[in-house]
C-alpha positions in Angstrom: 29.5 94.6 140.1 32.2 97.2 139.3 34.7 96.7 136.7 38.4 97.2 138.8 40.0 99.9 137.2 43.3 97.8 136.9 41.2 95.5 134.3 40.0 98.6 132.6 43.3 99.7 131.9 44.5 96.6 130.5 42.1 96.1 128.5 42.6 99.8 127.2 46.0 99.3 126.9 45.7 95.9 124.8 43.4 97.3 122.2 45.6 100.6 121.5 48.3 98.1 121.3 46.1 95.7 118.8 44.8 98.9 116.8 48.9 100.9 116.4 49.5 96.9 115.1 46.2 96.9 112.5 47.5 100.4 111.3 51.4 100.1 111.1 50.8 96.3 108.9 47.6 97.5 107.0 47.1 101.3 107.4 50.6 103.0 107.9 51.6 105.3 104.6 54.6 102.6 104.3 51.9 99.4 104.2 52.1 100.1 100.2 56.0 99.0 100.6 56.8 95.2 100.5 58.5 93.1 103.3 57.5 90.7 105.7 54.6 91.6 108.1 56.8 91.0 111.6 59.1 93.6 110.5 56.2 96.1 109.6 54.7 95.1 113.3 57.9 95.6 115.2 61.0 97.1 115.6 62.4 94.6 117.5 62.3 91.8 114.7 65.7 93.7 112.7 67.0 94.4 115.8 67.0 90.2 116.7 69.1 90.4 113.4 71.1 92.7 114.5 71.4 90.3 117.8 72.8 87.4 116.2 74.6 89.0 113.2 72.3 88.6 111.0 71.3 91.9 109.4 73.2 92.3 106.5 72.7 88.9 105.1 68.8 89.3 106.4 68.5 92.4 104.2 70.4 91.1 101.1 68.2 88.2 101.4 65.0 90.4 101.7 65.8 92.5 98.9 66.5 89.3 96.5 63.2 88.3 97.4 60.9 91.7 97.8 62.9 93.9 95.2 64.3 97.4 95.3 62.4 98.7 98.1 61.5 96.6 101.7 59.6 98.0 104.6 62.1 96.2 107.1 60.2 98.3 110.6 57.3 100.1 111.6 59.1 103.6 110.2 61.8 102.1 108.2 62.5 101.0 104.0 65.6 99.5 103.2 66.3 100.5 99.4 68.3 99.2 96.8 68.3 101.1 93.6 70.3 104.2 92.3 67.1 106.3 92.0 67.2 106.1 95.6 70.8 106.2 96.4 70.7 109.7 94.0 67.5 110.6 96.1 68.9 110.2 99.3 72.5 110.5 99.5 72.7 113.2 96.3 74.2 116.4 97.0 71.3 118.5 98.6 69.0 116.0 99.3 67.7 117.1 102.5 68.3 113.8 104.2 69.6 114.1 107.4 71.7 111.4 109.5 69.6 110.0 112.1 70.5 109.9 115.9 71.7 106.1 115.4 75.2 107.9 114.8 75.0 109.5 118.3 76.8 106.5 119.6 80.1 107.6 117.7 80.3 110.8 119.4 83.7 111.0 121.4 84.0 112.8 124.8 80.4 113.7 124.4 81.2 116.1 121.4 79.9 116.1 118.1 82.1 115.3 115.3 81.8 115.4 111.7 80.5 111.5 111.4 77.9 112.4 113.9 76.7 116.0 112.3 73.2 115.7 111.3 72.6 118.5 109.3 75.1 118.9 106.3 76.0 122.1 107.1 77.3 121.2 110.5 79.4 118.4 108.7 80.4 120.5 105.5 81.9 123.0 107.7 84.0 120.9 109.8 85.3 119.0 106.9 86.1 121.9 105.4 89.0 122.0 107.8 90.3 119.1 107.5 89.7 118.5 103.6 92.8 119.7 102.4 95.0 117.2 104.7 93.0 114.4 103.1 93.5 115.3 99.4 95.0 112.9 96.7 97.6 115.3 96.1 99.0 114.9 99.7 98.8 111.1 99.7 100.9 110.5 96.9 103.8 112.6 97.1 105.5 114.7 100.1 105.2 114.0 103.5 102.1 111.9 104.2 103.4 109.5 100.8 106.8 109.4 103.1 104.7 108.1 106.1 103.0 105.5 104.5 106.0 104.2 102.5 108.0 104.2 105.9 105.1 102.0 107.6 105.0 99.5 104.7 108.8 99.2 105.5 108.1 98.7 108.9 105.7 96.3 108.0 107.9 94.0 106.0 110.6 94.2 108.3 108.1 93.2 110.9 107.4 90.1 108.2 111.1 89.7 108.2 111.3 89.7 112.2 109.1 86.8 112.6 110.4 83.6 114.2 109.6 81.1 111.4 109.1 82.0 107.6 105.4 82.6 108.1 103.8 85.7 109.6 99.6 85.7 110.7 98.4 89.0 109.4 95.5 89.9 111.6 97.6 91.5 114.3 99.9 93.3 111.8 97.7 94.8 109.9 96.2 96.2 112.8 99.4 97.6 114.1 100.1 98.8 110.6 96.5 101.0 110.1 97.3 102.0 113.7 100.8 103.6 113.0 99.8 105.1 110.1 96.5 106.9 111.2 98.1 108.1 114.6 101.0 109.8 112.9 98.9 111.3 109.9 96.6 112.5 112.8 98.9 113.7 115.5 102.5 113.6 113.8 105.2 111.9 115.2 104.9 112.8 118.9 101.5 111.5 118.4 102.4 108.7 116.8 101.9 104.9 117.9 104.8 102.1 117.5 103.0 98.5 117.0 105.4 97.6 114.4 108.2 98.1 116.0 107.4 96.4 119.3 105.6 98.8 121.9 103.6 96.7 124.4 101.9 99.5 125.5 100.5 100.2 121.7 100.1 97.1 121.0 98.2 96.2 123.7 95.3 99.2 122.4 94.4 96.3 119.9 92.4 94.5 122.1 90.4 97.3 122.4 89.1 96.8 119.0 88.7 92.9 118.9 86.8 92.4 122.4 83.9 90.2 121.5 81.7 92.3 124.2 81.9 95.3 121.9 78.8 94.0 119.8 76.7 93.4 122.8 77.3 97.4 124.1 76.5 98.5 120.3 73.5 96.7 120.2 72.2 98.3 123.3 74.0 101.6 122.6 71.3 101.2 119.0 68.4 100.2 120.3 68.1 100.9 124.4 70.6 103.7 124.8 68.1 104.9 127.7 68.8 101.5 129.5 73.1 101.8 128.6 73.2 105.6 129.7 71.2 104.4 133.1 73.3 101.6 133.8 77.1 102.7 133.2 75.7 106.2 135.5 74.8 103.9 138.7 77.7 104.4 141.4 78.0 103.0 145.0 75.9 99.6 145.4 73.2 100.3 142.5 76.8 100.6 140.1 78.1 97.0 141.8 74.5 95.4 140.7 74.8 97.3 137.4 78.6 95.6 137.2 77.6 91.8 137.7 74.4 91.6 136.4 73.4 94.3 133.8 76.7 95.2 132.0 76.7 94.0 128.6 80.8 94.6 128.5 82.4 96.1 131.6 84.6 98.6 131.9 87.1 99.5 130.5 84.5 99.6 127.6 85.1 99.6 124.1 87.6 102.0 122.6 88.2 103.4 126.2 92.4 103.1 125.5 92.0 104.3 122.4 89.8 107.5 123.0 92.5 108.0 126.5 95.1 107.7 123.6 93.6 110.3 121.4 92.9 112.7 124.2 96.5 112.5 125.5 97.5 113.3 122.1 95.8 116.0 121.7 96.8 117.4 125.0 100.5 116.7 124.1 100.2 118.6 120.8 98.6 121.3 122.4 101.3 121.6 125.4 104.0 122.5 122.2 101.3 124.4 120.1 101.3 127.0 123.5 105.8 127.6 122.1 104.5 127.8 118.6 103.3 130.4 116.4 100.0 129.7 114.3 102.8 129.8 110.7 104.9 127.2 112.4 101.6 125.0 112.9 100.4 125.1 109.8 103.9 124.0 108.2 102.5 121.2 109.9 100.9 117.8 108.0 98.8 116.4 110.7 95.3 116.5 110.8 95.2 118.3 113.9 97.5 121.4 112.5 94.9 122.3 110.3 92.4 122.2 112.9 94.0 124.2 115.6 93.8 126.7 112.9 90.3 127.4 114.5 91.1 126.7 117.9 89.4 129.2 120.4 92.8 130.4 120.8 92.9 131.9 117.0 88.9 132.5 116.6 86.0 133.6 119.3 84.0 130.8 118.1 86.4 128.2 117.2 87.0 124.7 118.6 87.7 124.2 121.8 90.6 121.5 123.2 88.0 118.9 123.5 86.0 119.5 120.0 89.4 119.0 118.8 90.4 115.8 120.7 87.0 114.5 119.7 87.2 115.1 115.8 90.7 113.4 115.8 90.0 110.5 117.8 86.3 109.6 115.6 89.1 109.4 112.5 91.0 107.6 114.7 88.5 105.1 115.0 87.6 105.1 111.6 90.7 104.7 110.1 91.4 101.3 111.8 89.7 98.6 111.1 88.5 99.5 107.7 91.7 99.8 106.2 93.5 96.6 108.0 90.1 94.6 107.6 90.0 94.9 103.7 93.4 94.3 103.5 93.1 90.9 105.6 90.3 90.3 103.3 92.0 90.9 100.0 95.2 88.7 101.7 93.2 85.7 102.2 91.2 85.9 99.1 94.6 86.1 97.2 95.6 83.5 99.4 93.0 80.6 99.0 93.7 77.8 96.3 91.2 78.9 93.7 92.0 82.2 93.5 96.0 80.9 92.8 96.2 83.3 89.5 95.0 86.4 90.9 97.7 86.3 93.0 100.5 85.6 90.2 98.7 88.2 88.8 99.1 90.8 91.2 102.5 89.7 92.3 103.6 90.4 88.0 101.9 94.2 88.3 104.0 95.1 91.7 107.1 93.6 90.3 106.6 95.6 86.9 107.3 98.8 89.2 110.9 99.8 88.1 113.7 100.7 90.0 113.2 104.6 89.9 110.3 104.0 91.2 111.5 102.7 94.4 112.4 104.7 97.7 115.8 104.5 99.4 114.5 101.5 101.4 113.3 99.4 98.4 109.8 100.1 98.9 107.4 101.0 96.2 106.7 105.0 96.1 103.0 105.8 96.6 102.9 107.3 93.7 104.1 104.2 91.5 101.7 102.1 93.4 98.6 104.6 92.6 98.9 103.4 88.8 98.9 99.4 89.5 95.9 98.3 87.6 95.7 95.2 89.0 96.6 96.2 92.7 93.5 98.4 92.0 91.1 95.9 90.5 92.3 93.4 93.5 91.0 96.4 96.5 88.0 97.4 94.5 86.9 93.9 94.2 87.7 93.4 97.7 85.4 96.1 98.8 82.9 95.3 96.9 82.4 91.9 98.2 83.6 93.4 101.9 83.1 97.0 102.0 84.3 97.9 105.7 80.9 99.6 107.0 78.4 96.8 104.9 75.4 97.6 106.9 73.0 100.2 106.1 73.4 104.1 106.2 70.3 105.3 107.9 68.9 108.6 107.2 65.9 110.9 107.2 63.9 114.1 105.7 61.5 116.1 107.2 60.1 116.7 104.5 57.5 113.4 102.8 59.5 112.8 99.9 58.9 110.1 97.0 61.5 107.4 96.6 61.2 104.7 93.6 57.3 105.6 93.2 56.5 105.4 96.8 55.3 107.9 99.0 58.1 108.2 102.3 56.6 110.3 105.2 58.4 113.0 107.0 60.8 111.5 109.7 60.4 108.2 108.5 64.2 106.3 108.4 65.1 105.4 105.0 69.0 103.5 104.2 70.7 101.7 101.2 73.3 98.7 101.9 77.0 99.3 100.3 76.8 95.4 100.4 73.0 94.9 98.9 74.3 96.8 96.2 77.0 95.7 95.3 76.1 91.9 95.3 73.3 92.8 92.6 72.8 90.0 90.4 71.7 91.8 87.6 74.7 93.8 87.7 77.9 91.7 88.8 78.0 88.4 87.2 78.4 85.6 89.9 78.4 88.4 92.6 79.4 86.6 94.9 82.9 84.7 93.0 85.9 86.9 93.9 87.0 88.4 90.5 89.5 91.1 89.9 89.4 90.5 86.7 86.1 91.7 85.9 87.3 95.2 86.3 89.7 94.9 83.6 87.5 92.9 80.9 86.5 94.3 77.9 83.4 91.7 78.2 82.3 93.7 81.1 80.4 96.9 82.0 82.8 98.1 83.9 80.9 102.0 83.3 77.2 100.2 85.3 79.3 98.5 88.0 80.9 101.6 88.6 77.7 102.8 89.0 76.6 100.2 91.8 79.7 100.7 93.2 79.6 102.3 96.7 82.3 100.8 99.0 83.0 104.8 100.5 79.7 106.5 100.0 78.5 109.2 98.2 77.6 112.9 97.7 78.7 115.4 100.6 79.0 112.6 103.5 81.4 110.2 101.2 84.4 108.8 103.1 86.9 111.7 103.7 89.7 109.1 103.9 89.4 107.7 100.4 92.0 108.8 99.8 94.4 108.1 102.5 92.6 104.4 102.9 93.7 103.2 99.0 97.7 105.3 99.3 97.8 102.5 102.3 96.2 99.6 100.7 97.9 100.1 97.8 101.5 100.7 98.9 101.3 98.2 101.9 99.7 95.2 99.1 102.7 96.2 96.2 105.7 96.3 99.2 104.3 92.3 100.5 103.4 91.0 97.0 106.7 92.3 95.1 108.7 90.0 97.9 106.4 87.4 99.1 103.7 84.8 98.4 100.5 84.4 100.6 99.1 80.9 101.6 96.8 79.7 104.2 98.3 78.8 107.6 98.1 75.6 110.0 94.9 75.1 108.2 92.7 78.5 108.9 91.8 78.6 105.2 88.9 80.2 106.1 90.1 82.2 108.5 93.5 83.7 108.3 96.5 83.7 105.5 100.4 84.2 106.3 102.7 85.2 104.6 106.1 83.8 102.9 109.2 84.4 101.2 108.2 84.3 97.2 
């Protein structure tokens, strides 16, 4: 009797599937690299991490246990040493950001996160490099804009109804204010601290719980994500109820509207300016109307423009008011008691001359606080804002700590894995400031293993920008106040009160 062809292809089909599974554990070029065997099987087994949380810790945990190099999927190694992190990040490498970063492309433009190849990055941040310089942060206009927020911030502490203030909120509203005015100017800029609703209300934008559900599809099924938010009449109301993993209005969607209306209100005054008055201009987006279509043939158009300020919109968010809630409540929590008197005797050092009209620390002053400085570096290093691993790939096989990568193959380092190395941080994971200032300490090797904004051509552009806020917003709250845990979210949140 005849074998049915539906059995025949089953069967097929089961032993390619058994035989790709025999070669990716046992026969792959990455079998030689150590990690459990369900992550060499499947993709799926990191992205279950990913699915509860779990992936940072997961791959701290794995490289505790395997070493310096884990094979954590079929055609992915997690790394963990600075031969690699020179290998693959290093100026010239020929490592290549992988499409993962797709899903932080605004408006359906590239922007200079998303670029894969360097040169497509290097030559947009070539426009904007000069707004973000140290030089600009400290002293002129930009210092003036992030002195005037930390006011607004500590009369917003002042404002409060009862003599403590939660931070999560604020801080928010401050990295908002700050980011939309050094992007856009004033006319650009948002008003959280000093009470717009409207503003306000683009917080919850960020802090939707829904927002990790549509990033882990937008990671691993963006096939499914593009299909589903594209259905319209009675396929899009199935979509709605039943396949959604946030609805609409989706993540970021008031911000990005934000950004673009922005951009188009900058762009309505550019049309009455001349390309010299623009440039007398601070904001990001003066320097890149520079090479707006209107100035070059092949420049930027309106939306390339709207899409590269609204990506450092994003950026320059949570990162910046995250470590600073994290450096608040480690400051804030009983054992850490004396880094706080600490820190509160380096701001109040800062002389009177070294004040603005408003009684706020200058930038500048607050740039040379040592211990302002060890407090933020030792906050990002047990929290850098973006812990999770920086895929990338060359396609090119290249060799990476005495193992053979193949072409294509996607390769990443943790800033987290790294900088929780035991052999390098003592108690790695025991908030210390201090060990940045000790004599007893190599503070030249942690420097090393230090690698809270990246490295080579793709490190953070807004450096920079990020510590002139951190710094100046912690010296203007510690030189008046103390910081203690609230109606008992020790763990959670700190407020603030008069000193």
């Amino acid at each position: 009797m005849a074998i049915p062809v539906a059995i025949l292809a089953a069967t097929a089909g089961v032993v390619i599937l058994v035989f790709k599974a025999i070669y990716s554990v046992f026969f792959s070029p990455l079998a030689r690299i150590p990690g459990p065997k369900m992550y060499a099987l499947t993709s799926w087994r990191l992205a279950y991490d990913d699915w509860v949380g779990e992936r940072t810790r997961k791959m701290y945990k794995l490289h505790m246990k395997y070493g310096t190099a884990v094979r954590v999927g079929p055609n992915e190694v997690s790394f963990s040493s600075l031969a690699a992190l020179r290998t693959i990040y290093g100026a010239g490498s020929g490592f290549e950001r992988t499409s993962f970063y797709r899903m932080f492309e605004v408006y359906g433009r590239k922007n200079m996160f998303t670029f894969g190849p360097g040169r497509d990055h290097a030559a947009r941040k070539k426009m904007v490099a000069n707004s973000y310089a140290k030089s600009s942060m400290l002293k002129g206009d930009i210092a003036t804009l992030i002195e005037d927020k930390a006011r607004q911030y500590v009369d917003f502490i002042e404002a409060s109804d009862n003599r403590t203030s939660e931070i999560f909120a604020s801080l928010h509203y401050f990295s908002i204010d700050s980011i939309t005015q050094f992007l856009y100017g004033k006319s650009g800029a948002t008003a959280c601290l000093t009470g717009s609703k409207v503003h306000r209300d683009l917080i919850s934008d960020i802090i939707d719980k829904a927002r990790r559900r549509l990033s882990w599809f937008s990671v691993h099924m963006p096939d499914f994500i593009n299909a589903v938010y594209a259905q319209t009449g009675l396929l899009g109301a199935i979509a709605e109820r039943y396949l959604y993993p946030m609805q609409k209005p989706t993540t970021y969607t008031g911000i990005r509207d934000y950004a673009m209306r922005a951009c188009e209100t900058f762009a309505d005054d550019a049309a009455n300016k001349s390309i010299a008055e623009i440039d007398l201009e601070p904001s990001v987006i003066a320097k890149l109307w520079k090479h707006h279509t209107t100035q070059k043939k092949d420049g930027l158009d309106n939306a390339d423009i709207a899409a590269e300020c609204a990506d450092h919109l994003l950026a320059g968010i949570d990162t910046t008011s995250d470590t600073l809630m994290f450096a608040i409540w480690l400051l804030s929590r009983p054992e850490n008691r004396k880094y706080q008197e600490k820190i509160i005797a380096d701001v109040k050092s800062i002389g009177t001359e070294s004040l603005n009209e408003h009684g706020i620390p200058r930038a500048e002053a607050c740039d040379k606080l040592p211990y302002v400085a060890a407090v933020i570096k030792e906050t990002l290093r047990l929290f850098p804002p973006l812990p999770g691993s920086e895929p990338r790939l060359s396609h090119a096989t290249t060799t990476i700590d005495g193992y053979v990568v193949p072409a294509n193959a996607t390769v990443s380092i943790s800033p987290l894995v790294l900088q929780r190395n035991p052999d390098v941080f003592k108690d790695p994971l025991t908030f210390n400031p201090d060990r940045w200032l000790s004599e007893d300490e190599d503070t030249a090797e942690m420097n090393r293993w230090y690698w809270a904004f990246s490295s080579g051509g793709r490190m953070c552009i807004g450096l920079h920008l990020a510590m002139a806020e951190m710094t100046t917003l912690l010296a203007s709250v510690y030189r008046k106040y103390n910081t203690v845990p609230t109606d008992g979210f020790d763990k959670i949140s700190p407020g603030v009160t008069r000193a």
